[in-house]
N, C-alpha and C positions, 0 to 999 in steps of 0.2 A: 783171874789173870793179874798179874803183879803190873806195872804201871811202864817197864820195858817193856811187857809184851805186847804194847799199843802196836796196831801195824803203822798207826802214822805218828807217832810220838815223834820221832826222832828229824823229821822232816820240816814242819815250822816252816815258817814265812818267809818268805824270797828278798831276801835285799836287791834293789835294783842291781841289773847289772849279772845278777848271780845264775849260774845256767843248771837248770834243775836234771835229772838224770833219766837215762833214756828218751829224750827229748825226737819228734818225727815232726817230718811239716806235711801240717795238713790243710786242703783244700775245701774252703769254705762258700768258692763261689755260691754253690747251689742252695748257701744256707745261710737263712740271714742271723746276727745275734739276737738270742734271747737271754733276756737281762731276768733276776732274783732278787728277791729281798728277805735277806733271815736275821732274823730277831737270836742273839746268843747273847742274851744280859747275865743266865745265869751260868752258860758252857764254852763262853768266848774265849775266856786262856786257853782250853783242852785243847780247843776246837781250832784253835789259831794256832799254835803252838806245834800241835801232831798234822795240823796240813789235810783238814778234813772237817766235815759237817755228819749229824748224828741227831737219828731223831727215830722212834717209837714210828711203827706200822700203823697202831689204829690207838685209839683211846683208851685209857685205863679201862673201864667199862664195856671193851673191843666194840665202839661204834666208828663208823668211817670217822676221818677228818682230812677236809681237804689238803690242810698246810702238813701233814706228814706223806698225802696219796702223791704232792708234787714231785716228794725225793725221786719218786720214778718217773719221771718224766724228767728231769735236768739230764743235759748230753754232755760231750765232751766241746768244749769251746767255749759253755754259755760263764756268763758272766755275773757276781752275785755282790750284791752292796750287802757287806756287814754292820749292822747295825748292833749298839749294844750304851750303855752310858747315855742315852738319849741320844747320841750320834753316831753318823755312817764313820767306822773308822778304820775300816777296811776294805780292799777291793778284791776280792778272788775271782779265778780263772778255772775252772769245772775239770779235772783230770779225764773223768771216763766217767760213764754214767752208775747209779747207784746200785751197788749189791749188798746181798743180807748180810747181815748182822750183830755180834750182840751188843749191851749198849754197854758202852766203855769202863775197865775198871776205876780206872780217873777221874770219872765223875763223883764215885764215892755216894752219899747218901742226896744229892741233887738231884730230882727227878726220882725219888723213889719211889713214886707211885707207876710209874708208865713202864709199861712194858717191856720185859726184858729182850726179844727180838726186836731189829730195828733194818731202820738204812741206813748204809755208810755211802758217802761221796767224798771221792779224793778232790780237794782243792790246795792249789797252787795261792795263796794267799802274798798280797802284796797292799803295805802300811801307805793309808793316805797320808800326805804330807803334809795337811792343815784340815783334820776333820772337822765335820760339820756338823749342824743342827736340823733337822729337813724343819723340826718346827719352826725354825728363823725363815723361813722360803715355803712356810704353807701357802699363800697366797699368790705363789706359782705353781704349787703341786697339785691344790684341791681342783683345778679343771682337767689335770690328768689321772686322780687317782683311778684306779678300777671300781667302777661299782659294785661289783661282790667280789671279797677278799681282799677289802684294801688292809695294807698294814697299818695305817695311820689312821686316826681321825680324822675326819674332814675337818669339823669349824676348829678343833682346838692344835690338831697337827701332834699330838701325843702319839706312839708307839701303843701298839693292841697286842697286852700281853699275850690273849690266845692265839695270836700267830707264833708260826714257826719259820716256815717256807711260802713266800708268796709269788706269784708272778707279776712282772712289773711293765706295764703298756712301755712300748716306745716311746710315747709320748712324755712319759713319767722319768724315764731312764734318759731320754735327755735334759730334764732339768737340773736331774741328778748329777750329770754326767758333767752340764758347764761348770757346777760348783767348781769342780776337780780342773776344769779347761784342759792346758795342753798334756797334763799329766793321764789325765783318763786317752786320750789318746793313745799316747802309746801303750798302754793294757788294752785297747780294744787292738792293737797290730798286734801286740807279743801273744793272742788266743792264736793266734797261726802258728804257734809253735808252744804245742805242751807235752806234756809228761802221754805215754801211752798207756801208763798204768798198768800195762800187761802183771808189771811186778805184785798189783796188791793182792791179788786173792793168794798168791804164795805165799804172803807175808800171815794173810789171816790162816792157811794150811798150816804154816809151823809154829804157829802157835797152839794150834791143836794137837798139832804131833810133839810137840814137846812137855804137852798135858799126860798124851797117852806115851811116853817114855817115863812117865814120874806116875803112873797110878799101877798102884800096886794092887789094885785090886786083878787084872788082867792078868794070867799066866806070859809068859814069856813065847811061846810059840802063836796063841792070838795076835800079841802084840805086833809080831814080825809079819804074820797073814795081812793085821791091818792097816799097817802101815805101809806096806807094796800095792795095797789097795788104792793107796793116795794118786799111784802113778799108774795105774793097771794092770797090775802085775797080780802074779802068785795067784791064791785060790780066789782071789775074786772074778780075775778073767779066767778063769777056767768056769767058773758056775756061772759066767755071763755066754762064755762060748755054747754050754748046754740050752741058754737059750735062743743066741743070735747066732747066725751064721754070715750075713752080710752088711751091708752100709744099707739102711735103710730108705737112700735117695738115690744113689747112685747104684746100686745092686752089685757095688764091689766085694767079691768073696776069699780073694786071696787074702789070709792072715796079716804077711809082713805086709799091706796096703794099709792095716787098717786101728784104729785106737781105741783102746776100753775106753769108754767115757760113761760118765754114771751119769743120770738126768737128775736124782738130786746130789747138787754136789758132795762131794766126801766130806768139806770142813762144817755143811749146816748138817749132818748124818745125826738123828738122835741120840744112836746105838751107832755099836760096833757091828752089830747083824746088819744093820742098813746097809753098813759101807762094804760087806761083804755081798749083797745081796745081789746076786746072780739076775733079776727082774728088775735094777736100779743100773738099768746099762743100755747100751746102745754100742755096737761094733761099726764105727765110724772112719770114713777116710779122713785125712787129715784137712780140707777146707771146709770141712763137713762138720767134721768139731770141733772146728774154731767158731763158727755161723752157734750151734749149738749151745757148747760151752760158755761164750760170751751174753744170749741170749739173743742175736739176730733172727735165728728161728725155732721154733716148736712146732711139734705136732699137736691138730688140733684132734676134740673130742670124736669127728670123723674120721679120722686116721691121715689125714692131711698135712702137707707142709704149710705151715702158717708163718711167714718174715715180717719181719718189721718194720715198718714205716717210716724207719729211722735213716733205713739202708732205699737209694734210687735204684728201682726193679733196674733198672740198665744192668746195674752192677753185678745183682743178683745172676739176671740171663750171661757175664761174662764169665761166671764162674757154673755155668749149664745147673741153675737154680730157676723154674717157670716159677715164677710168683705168680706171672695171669692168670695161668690154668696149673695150680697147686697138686703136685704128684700124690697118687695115694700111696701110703707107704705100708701095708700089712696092717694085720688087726695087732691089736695090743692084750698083755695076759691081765687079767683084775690088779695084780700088784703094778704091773708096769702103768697103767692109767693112771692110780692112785700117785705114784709118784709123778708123773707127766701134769699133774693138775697143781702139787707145786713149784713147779719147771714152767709151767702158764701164768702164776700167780706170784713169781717170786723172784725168777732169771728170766724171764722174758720179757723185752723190750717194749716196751710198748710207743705209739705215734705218739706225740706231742698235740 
């Protein structure tokens, strides 16, 4: 990808004041702030700059690691001290939670060892206006650090290069927090109003589709199939309809009710067979595949609808979704599993 086709290059850091687009107010009573700490000494321009954080699923070596497993768990609202130059020198505000992937042309040869799939998370980034040192304040910090996964050192207050992504006690994020005094204030009011994000996975779509308009390896009538494909159209909803016939929650059967949706998405598709692929679909009403699509729900290994944790069952039951007692939805073919297990492992939400 050429250094345009960032989906969040062009977006960059919010001057006060500034109203960022598509903006919704959202309702946090029922949820308290959870505060971050990310270490970008070596990706802090990209990553400031494009209005996002970016990081590797597991270890070069593919072993877990906590500070990349957190990408999935950060939501829409939480709050993230950028650290980087030895000090916090930015404040970000979490757009929508993290989806796959890949890791950014822009980084160029930084990070060449880590894996080329990743997480992306849109942030809203906003420049502290007298950054700090947390080493000048360890001896307010070290009774709040966490004791597994702290970012810092305790005695010496140093920054741990193997962090990435941490999570930060309340306790800790308010020490943090008075450095900034009345100014952090109004960043924790303005998480009441942020970006919906709806916009970014189109942005990472045409990017793709702008790959598959320039490769010539693909005949010209593929290309058309696969590209209608993006939106559910043409021959892939037809080889989805030979296998679905209804919304697999609501038992809606009428056509114009309902949306091709694919369980792995079209822009992570390996292939162009994938994204054609008639068993990487679900014939979905339209709250059905937004819950889906987004990853509010999946079905689980039982044939189960599985929601997230993220979403208060109230909300679920108002939209006639049982999360108590989880609908069984039909069995599944060998390829539709196959894909449903990275639809579990990849777009699905998980609790915090």
């Amino acid at each position: 990808m050429a250094e345009d086709d960032n989906p969040g290059f062009k977006e960059g850091p919010l001057q006060w004041g500034q109203t960022p687009p598509r903006l919704r107010e959202l309702d946090f009573v029922s949820r308290r702030i959870v505060y971050w700490w990310v270490n970008q000494n070596q990706t802090w321009r990209h990553e400031i700059e494009g209005g996002y954080m970016w990081s590797p699923k597991r270890n070069s070596n593919n072993a877990f690691n906590q500070f990349y497993a957190n990408m999935h768990l950060v939501d829409t609202g939480d709050l993230v001290f950028s650290y980087f130059d030895q000090k916090i020198q930015y404040v970000g505000i979490v757009r929508q939670p993290a989806i796959s992937w890949n890791k950014p042309s822009e980084f160029g040869l930084v990070g060449d060892y880590w894996n080329h799939e990743g997480w992306y998370v849109s942030v809203e980034w906003h420049k502290v206006p007298v950054p700090f040192r947390p080493k000048d304040i360890i001896a307010k910090l070290r009774p709040t650090l966490p004791s597994k996964y702290s970012p810092l050192k305790s005695e010496s207050g140093d920054g741990l290069q193997s962090v990435y992504l941490a999570k930060v006690p309340d306790e800790m994020a308010a020490v943090l927090s008075a450095e900034m005094s009345a100014w952090m204030s109004q960043i924790e009011a303005r998480r009441r109003v942020v970006g919906d994000g709806a916009g970014i996975e189109n942005k990472l779509d045409d990017i793709v589709e702008k790959y598959l308009l320039n490769d010539a390896t693909v005949d010209e009538t593929e290309r058309e199939a696969v590209i209608k494909a993006r939106r559910g159209q043409g021959r892939y909803k037809q080889n989805l309809i030979a296998v679905e016939d209804r919304c697999r929650v609501t038992g809606v059967s009428d056509p114009r009710l309902l949306i091709a949706s694919h369980i792995k998405p079209w822009r992570s598709c390996s292939t162009n067979e994938e994204r054609l692929d008639g068993h990487n679909g679900f014939l979905l009403t339209p709250h059905i595949d937004r819950l889906f699509d987004r990853g509010y729900i999946t079905f689980d290994a039982n044939c189960r609808v599985k929601a997230s944790e993220r979403i208060a069952a109230a909300q679920f039951h108002k939209i006639g979704v049982d999360v108590d007692k989880p609908p069984y939805v039909g069995e599944f073919s060998k390829r539709q599993q196959d894909y449903l297990e990275y639809h579990r492992s990849t777009i699905f939400i998980p609790g915090t």
